[in-house]
Backbone as numpy.savetxt, mean C-alpha at the origin, in Angstrom:
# Nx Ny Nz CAx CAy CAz Cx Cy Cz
12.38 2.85 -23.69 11.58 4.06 -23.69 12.42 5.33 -23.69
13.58 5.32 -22.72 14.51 6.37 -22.53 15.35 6.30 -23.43
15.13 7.54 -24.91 15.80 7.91 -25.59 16.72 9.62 -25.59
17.58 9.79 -26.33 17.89 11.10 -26.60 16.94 12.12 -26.96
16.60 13.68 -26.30 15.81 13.92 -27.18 16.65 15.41 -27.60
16.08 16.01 -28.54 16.51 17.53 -28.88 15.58 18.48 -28.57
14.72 18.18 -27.78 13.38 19.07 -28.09 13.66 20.32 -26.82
12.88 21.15 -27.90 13.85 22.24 -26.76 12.27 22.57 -25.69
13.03 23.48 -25.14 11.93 23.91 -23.97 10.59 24.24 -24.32
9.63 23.43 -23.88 7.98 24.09 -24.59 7.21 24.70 -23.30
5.99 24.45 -23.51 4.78 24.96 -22.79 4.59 23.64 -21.77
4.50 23.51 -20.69 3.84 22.65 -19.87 2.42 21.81 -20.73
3.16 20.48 -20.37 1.95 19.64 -20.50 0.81 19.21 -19.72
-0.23 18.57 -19.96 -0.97 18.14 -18.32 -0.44 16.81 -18.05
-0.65 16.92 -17.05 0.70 15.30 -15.95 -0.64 14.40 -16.43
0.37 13.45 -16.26 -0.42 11.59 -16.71 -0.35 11.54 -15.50
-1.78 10.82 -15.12 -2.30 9.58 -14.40 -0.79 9.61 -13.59
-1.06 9.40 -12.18 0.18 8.99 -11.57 -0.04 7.37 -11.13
0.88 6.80 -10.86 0.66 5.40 -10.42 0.44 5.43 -8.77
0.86 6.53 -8.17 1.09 6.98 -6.82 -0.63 7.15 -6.67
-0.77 6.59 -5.68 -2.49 7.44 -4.64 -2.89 8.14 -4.24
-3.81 9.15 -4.90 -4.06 10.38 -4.47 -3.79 10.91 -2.87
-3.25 12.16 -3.22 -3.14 12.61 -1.43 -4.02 12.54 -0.80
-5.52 12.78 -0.68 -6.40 12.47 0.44 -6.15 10.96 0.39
-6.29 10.01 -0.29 -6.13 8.56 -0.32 -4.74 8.67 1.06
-3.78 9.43 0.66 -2.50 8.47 1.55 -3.08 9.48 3.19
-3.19 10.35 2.78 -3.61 11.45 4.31 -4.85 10.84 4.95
-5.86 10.25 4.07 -6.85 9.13 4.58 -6.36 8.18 5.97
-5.30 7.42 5.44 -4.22 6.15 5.83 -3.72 6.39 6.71
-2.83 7.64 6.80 -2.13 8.09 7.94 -2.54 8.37 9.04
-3.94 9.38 9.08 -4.98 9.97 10.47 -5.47 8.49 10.37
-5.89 7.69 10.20 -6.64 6.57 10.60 -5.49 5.61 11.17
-4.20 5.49 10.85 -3.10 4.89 11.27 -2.89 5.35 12.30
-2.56 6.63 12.41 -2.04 7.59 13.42 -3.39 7.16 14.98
-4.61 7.76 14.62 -5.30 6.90 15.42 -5.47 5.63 16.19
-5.40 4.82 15.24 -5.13 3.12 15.80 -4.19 3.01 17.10
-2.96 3.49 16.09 -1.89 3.74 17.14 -1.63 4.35 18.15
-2.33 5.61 18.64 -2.69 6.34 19.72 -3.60 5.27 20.70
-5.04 4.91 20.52 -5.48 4.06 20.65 -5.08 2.86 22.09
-3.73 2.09 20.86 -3.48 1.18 21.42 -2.67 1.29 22.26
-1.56 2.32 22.05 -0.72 3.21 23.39 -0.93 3.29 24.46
-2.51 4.27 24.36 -3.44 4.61 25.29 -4.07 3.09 26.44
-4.05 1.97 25.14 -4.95 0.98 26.18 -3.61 0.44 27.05
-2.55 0.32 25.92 -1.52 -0.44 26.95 -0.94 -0.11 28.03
-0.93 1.51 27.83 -0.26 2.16 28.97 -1.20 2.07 30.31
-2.36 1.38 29.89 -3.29 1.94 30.91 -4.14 0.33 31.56
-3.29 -0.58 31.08 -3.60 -2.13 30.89 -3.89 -2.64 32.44
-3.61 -2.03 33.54 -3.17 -2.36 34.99 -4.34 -1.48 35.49
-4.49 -0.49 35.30 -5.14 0.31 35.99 -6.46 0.55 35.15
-6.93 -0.45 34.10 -8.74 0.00 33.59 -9.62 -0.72 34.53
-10.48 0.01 34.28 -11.86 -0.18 35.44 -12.42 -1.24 34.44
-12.55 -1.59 33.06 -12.90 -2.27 32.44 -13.04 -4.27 32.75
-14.02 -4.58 32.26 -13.45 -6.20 32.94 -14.48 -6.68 31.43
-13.80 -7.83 31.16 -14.40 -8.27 29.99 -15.82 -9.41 30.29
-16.05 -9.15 31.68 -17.33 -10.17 32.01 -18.55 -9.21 31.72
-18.57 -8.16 31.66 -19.83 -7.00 32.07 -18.94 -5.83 31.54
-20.20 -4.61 31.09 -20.30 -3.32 30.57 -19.75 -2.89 29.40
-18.39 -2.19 29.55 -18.02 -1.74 28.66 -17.36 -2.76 27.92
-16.34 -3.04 28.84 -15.27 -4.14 27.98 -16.41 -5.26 27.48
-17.28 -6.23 28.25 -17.78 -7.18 27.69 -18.40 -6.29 26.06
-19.25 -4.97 26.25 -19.87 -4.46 25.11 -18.69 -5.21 23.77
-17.48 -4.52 24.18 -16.40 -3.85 23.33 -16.21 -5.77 22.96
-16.00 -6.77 23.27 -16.11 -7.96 23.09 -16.90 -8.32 21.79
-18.45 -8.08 22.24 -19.38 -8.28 21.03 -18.96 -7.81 20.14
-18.55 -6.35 20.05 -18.48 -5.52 19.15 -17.07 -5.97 17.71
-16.51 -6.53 18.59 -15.37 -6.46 18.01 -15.69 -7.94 16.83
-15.99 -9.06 18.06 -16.70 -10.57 17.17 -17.37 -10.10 16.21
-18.28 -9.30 16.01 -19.41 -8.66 15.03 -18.29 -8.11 13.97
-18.53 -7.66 14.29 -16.79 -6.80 13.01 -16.14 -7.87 12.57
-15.59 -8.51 12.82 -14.69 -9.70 12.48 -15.45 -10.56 11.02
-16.61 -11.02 11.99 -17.79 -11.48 11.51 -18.25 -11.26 10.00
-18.28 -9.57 9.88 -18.63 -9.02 8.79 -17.63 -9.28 7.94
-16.64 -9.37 8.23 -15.10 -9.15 7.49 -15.37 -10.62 6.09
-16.41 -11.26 6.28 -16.77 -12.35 5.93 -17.37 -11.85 4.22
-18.40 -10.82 4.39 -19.04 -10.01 3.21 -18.17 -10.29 2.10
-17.08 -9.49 2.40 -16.40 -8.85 1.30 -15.68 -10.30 0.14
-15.45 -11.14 0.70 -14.74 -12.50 -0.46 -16.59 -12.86 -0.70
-17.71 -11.94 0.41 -18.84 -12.91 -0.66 -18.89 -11.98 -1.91
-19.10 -10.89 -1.42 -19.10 -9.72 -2.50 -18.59 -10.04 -3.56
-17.03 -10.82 -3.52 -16.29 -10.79 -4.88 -16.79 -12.07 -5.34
-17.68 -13.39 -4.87 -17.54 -14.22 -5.57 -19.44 -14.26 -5.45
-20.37 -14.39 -4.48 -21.42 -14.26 -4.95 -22.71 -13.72 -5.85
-22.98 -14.94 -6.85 -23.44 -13.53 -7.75 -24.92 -12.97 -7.00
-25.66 -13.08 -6.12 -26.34 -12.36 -5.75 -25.89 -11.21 -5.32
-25.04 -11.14 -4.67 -23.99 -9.49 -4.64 -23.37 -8.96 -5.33
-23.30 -9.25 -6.93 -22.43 -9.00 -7.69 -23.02 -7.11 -7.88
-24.14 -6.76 -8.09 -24.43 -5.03 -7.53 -25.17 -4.64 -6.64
-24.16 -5.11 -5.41 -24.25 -4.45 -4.22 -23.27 -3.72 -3.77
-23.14 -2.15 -5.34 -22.22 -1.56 -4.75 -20.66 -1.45 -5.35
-19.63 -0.51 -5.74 -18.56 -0.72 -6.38 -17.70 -1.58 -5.13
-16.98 -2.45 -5.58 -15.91 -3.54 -4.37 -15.06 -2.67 -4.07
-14.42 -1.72 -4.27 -13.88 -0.95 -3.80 -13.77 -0.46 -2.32
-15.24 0.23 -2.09 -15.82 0.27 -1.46 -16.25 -0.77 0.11
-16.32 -2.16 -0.58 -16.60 -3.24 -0.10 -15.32 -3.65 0.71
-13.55 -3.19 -0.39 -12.58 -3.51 0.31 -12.24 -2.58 1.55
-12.69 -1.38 0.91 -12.49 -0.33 2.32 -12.87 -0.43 3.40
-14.10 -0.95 3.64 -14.78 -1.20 4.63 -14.00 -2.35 5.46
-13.70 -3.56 4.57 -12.87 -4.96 4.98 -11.54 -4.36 5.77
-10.87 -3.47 4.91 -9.59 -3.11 5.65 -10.02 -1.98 6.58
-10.84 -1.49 7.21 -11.25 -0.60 8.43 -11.59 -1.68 9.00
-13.06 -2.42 9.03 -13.26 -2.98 10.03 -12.28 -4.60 11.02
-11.27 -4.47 9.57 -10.16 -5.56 9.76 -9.24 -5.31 10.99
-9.03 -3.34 10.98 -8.29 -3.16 11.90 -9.58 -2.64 13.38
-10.31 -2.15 13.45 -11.01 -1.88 14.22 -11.75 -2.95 14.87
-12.21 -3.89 14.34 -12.48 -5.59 15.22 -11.53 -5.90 16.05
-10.24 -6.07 15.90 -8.70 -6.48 16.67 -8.97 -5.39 17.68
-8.93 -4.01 17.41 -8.45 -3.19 18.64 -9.90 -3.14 19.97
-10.53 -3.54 19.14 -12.47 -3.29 20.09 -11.67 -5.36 20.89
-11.25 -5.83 20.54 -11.05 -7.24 21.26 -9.81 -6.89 22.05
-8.73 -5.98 21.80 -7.49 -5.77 22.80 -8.49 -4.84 24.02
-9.08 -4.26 23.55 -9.77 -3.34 25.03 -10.63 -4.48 25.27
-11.50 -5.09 25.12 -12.21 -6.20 25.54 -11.27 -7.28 26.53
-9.84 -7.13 26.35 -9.10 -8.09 26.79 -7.97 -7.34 28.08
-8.33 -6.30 28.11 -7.22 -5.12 28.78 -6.15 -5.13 28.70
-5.49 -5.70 27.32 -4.34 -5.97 26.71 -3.57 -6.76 27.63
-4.51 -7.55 27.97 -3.81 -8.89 29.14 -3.96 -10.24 28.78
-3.62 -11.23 28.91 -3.81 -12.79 29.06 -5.01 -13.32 29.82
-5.69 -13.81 29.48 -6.74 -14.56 30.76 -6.74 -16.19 30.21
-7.56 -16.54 30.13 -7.61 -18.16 30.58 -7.17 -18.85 29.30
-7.02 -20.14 28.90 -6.18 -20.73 28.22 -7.19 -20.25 26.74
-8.81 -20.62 26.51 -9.10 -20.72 25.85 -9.39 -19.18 25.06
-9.16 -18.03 26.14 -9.14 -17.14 25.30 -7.60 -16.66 25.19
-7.02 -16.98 25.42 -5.61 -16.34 25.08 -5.31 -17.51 23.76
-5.55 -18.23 23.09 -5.88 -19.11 21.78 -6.56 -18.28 21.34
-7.91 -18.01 21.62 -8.77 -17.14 20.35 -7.82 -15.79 20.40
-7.43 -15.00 21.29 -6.58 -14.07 21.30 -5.50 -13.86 20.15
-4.29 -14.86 20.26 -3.15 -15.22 19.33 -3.99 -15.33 18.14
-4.93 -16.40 17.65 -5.32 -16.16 16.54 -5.65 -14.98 15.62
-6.75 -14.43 16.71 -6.88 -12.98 15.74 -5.94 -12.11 15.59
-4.49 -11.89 16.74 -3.64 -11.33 16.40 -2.47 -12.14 14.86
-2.98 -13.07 14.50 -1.93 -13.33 14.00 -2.84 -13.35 12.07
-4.06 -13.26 12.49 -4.97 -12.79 11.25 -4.81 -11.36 11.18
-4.71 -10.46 11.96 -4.67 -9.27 12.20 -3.25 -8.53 11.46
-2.04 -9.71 12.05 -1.07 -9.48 11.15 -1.05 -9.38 9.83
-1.43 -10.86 9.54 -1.43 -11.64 8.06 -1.93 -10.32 7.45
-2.87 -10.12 7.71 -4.22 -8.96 7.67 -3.16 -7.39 6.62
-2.13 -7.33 7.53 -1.94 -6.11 7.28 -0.28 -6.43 6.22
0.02 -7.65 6.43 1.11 -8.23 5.49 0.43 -8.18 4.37
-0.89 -8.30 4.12 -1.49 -8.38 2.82 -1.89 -7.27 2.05
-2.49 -6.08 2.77 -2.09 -5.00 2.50 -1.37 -4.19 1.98
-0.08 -4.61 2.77 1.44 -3.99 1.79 1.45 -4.74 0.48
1.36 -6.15 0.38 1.72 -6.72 -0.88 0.38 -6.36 -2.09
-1.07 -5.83 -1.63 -1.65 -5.88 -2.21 -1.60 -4.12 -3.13
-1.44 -3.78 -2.38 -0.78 -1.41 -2.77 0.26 -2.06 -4.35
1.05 -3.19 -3.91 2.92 -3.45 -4.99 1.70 -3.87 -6.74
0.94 -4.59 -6.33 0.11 -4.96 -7.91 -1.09 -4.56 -7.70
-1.70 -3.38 -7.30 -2.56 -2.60 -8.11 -2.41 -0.73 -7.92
-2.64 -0.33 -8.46 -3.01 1.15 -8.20 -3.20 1.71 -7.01
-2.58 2.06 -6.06 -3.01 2.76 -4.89 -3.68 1.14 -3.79
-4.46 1.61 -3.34 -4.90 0.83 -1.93 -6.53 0.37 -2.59
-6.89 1.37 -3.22 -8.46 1.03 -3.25 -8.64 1.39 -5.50
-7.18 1.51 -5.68 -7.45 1.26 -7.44 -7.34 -0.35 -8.43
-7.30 -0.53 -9.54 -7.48 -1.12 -10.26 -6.27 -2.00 -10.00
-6.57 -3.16 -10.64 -5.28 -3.96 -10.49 -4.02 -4.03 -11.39
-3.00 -3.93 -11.38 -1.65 -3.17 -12.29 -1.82 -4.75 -13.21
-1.38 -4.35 -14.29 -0.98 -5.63 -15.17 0.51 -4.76 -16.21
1.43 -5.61 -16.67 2.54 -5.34 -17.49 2.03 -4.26 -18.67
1.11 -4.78 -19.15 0.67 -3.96 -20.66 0.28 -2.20 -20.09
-0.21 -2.24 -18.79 -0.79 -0.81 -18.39 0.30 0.09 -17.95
0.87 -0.74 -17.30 2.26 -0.06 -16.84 3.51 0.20 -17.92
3.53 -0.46 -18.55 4.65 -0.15 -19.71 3.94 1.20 -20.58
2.58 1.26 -20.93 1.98 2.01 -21.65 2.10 3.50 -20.72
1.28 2.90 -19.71 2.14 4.60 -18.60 3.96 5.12 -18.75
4.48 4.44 -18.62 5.97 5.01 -18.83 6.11 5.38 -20.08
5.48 4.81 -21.14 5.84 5.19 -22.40 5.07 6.70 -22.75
4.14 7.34 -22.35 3.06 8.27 -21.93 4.27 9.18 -20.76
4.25 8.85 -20.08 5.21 9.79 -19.00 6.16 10.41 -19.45
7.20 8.89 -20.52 8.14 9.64 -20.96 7.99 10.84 -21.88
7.08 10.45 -22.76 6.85 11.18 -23.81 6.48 12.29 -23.46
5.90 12.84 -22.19 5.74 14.15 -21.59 6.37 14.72 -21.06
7.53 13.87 -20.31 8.87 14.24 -19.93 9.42 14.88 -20.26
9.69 14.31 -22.21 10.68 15.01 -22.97 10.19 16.13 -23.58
8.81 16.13 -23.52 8.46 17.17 -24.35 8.66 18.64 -23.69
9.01 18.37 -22.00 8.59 19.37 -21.24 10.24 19.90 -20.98
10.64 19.51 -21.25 12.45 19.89 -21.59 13.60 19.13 -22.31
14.07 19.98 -22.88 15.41 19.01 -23.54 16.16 18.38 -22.31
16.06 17.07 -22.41 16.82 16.20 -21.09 18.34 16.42 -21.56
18.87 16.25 -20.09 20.55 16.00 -19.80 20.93 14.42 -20.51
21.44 14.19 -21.50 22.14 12.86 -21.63 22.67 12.28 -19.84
22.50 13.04 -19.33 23.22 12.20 -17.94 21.87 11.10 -17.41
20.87 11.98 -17.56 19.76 11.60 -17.05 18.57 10.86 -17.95
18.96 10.73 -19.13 18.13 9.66 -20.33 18.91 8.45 -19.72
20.32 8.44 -19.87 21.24 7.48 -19.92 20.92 6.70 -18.57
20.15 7.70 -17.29 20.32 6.89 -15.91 18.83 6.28 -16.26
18.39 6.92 -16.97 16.67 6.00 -16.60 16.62 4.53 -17.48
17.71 5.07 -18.48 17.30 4.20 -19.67 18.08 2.91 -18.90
19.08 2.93 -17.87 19.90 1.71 -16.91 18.91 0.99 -16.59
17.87 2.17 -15.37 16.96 1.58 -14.63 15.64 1.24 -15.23
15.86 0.81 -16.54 14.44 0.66 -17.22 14.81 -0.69 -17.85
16.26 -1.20 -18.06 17.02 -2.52 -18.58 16.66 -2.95 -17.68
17.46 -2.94 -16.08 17.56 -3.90 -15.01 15.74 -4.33 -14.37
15.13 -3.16 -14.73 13.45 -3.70 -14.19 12.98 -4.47 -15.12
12.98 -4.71 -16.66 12.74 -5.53 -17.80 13.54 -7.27 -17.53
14.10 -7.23 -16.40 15.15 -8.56 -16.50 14.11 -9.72 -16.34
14.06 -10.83 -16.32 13.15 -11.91 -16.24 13.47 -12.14 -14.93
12.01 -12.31 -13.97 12.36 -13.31 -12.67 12.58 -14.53 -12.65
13.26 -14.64 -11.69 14.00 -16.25 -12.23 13.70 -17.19 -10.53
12.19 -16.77 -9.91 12.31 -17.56 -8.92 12.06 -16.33 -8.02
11.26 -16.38 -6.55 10.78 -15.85 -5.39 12.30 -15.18 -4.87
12.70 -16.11 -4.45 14.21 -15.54 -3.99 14.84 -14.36 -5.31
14.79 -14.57 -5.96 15.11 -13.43 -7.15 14.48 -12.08 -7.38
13.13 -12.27 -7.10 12.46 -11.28 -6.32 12.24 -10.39 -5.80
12.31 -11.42 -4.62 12.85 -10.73 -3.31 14.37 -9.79 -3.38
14.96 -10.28 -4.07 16.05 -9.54 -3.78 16.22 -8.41 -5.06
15.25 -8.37 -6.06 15.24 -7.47 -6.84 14.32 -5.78 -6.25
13.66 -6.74 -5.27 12.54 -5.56 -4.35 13.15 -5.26 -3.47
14.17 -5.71 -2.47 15.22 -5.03 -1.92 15.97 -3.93 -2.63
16.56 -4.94 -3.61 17.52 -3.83 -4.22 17.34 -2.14 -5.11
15.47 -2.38 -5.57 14.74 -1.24 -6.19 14.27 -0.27 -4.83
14.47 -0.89 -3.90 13.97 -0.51 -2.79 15.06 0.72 -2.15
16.20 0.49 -2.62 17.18 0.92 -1.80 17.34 1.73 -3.23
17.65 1.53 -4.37 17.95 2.03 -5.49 17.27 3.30 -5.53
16.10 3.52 -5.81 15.03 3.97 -6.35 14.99 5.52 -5.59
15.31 5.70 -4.44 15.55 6.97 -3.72 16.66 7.73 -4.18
17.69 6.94 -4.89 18.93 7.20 -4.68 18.79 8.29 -6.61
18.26 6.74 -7.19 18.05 7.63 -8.67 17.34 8.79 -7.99
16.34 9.01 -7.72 15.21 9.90 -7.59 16.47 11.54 -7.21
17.44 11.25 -6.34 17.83 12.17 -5.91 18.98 12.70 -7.40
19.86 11.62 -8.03 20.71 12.09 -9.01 19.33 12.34 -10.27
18.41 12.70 -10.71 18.18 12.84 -11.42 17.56 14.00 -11.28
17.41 15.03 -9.42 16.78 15.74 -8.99 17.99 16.96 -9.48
19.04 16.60 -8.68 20.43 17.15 -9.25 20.97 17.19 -10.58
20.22 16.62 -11.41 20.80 16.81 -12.94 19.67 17.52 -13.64
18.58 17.54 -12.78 17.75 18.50 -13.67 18.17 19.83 -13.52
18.62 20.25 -12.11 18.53 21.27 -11.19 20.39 21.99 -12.46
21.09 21.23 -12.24 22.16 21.40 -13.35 21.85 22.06 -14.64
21.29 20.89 -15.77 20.63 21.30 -16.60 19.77 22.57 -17.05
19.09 22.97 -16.06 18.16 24.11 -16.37 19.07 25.07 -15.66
20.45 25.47 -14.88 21.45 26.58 -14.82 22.03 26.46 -15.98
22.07 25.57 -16.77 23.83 25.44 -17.34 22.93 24.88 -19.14
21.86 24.15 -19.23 21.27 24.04 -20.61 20.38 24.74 -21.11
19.60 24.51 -22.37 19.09 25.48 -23.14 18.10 26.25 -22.37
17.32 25.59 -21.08 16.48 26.19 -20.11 17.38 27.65 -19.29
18.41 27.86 -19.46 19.19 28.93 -18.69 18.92 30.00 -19.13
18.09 30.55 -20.45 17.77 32.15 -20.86 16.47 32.43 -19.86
15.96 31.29 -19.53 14.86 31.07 -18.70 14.66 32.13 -16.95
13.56 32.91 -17.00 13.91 33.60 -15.57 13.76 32.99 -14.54
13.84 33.00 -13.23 14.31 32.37 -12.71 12.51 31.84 -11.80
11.98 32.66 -12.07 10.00 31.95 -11.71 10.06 30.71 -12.67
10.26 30.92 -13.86 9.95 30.35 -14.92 10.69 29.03 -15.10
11.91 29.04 -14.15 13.02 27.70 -14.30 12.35 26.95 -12.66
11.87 27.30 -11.44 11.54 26.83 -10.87 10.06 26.34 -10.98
9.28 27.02 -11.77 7.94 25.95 -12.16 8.21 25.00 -13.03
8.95 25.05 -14.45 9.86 23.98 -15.00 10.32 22.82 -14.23
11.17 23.35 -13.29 11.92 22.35 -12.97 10.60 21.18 -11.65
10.21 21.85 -11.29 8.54 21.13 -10.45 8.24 20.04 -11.28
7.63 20.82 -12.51 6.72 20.40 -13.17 7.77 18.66 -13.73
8.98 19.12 -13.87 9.86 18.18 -14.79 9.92 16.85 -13.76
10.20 17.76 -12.55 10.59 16.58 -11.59 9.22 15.32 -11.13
8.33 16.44 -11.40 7.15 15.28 -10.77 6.83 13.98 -12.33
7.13 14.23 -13.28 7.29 13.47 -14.57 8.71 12.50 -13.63
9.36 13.20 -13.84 10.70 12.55 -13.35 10.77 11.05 -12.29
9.51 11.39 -11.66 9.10 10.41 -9.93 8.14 9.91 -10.32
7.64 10.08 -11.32 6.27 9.30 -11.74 6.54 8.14 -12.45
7.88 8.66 -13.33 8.14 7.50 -14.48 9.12 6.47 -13.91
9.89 7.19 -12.49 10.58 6.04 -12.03 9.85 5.30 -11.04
8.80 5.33 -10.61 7.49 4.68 -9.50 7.30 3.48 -10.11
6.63 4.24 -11.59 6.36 3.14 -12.86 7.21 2.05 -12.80
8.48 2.86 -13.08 9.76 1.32 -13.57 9.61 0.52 -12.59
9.57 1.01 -11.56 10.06 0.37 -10.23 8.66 -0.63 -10.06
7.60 -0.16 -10.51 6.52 -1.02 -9.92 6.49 -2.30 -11.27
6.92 -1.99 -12.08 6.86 -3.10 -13.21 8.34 -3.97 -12.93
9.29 -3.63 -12.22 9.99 -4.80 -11.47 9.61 -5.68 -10.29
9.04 -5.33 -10.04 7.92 -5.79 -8.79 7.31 -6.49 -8.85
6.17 -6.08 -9.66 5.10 -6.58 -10.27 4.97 -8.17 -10.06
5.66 -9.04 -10.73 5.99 -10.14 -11.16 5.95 -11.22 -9.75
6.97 -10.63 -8.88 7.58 -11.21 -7.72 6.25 -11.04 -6.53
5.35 -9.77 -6.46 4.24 -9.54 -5.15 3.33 -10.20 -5.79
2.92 -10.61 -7.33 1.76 -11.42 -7.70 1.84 -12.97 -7.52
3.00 -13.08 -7.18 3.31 -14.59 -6.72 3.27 -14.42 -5.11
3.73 -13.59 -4.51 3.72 -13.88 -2.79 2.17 -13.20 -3.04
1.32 -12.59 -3.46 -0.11 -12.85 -2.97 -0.59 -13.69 -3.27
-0.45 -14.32 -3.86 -1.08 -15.98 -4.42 -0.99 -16.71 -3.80
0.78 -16.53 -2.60 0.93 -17.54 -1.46 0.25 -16.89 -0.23
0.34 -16.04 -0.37 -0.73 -14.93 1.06 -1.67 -15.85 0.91
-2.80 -15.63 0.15 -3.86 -15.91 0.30 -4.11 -17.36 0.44
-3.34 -18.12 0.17 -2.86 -19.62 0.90 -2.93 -20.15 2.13
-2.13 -18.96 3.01 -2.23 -19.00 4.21 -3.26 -18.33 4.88
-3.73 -17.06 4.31 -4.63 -16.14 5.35 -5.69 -16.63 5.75
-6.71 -17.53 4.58 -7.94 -18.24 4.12 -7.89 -19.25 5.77
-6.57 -20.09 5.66 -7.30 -20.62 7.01 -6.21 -20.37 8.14
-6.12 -19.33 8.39 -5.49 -18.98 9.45 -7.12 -17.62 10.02
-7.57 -17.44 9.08 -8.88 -16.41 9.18 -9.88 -17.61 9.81
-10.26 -18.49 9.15 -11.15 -19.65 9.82 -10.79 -20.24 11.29
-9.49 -20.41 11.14 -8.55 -20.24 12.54 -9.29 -19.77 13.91
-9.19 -18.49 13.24 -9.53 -17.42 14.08 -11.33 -17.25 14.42
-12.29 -17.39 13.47 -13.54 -17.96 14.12 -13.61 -19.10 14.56
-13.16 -20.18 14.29 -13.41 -21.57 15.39 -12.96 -21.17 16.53
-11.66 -20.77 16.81 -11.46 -20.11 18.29 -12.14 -19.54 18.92
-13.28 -18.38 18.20 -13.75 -17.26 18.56 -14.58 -17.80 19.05
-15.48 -18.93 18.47 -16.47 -19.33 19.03 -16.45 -20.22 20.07
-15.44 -20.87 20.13 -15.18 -22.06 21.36 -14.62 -21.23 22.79
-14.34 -19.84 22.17 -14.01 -18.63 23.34 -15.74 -18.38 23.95
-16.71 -18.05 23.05 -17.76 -17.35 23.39 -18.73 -18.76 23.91
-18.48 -19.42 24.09 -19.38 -20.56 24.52 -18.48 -21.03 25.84
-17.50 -21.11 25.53 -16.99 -21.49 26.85 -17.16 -20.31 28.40
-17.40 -19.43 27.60 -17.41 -18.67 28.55 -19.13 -18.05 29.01
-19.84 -18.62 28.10 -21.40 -18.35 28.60 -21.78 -19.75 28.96
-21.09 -20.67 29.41 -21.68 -21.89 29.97 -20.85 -22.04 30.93
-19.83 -21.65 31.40 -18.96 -21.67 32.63 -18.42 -20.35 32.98
């Protein structure tokens, strides 16, 4: 995709589609993260000294509440496979709800539990849901690597190559590039094209883009910043070279997101395939427990 170009300085284009998730999408994530985590601070620090008891009132409430949630968490694989639900609603939607009430069931059962141990059979249903709760959020990360954002479409090779090829092409149009900086993308656009050759290969290609990928981001921040003092952008005033250079750079982070997510790609569509291997009954897991918790404890 990363060729030479000559094209000299034009008019701003309008930015392509980013592969990145809209800012309310990630500022969404964060206050609701940020929350959780306050939350659970709050219960632990305070684990010795709550008035709460999980036989009666609040905590028992917070018990139900949480089983119920869990419960529901059930909808959403009907959503995707029953066709009586097939319009009930964009799935989107359906997943949002799954990943809120995924994390909000767990924390309504840690206050239900006063972030303590009690008897054998609930400290089993306990571990379980913490360890669905995990899985829960391991799946999450791998599920953001092959599709669009958290709650977009699912990435495939043909969409993503077609975006970089679109990016670039707006790239160049929006300044004559530095040969320093065709030459670095056009590296990191070989080594993401390489064939996976196996999980372990992968893995260590998502390490290594992982660590990479900041590093381009910064030499290509510095060669624009070069370029527009020192190339044909330099008759340019100096308002006019810092909206340029914005405008260039966010092309710049868009098209290397791209590369980076089409090296990826390959390696997280195989570990979700094994996710969902494990989660399926480590989730069932976690209601047989639940229920041999809630009976054992309304008959003794």
């Amino acid at each position: 995709m990363p060729t030479s170009s000559g094209t000299v300085v034009g008019e701003e284009a309008g930015h392509a589609s980013s592969t990145r998730p809209p800012l309310a999408s990630r500022l969404g994530v964060l206050l609701f993260s940020i929350g959780v985590m306050l939350a659970i601070y709050t219960g632990w620090q305070n684990r010795t000294t709550s008035l709460m008891t999980a036989e009666s009132g609040a905590g028992y409430a917070l018990g139900i509440l949480g089983s119920v949630l869990m419960l529901v968490l059930l909808l959403y694989p009907l959503r995707k496979r029953a066709r009586f639900m097939r319009n009930l609603g964009p799935i989107k939607y359906w997943f949002r709800t799954h990943m809120i009430l995924g994390v909000v069931g767990p924390v309504c059962v840690l206050f239900h539990a006063s972030f303590q141990w009690g008897s054998l059979n609930s400290n089993v249903a306990l571990v379980c849901m913490l360890l669905v709760a995990g899985s829960g959020l391991i799946g999450r990360y791998i599920y953001t690597r092959i599709h669009f954002g958290l709650y977009g479409s699912k990435a495939s090779l043909p969409v993503l190559t077609q975006h970089a090829m679109e990016t670039w092409e707006q790239l160049a149009a929006s300044t004559d590039l530095p040969p320093e900086l065709t030459q670095r993308l056009q590296r990191l656009e070989q080594a993401a094209l390489i064939p996976l050759r196996g999980l372990l290969h992968g893995a260590a290609r998502a390490a290594g883009f992982g660590i990479a990928v900041p590093w381009h981001e910064l030499r290509a921040r510095l060669a624009l910043r070069r370029h527009l003092q020192h190339g044909a952008a330099a008759v340019l005033d100096r308002q006019r070279k810092k909206q340029l250079y914005r405008h260039t750079r966010r092309y710049v982070s868009d098209y290397i997101a791209t590369i980076r997510k089409i090296a990826v790609l390959g390696f997280y569509e195989r570990l979700f395939a094994l996710w969902h291997v494990l989660h399926m009954p480590l989730f069932l897991m976690m209601l047989i427990t639940g229920i041999v918790h809630v009976v054992f404890v309304h008959m003794y």
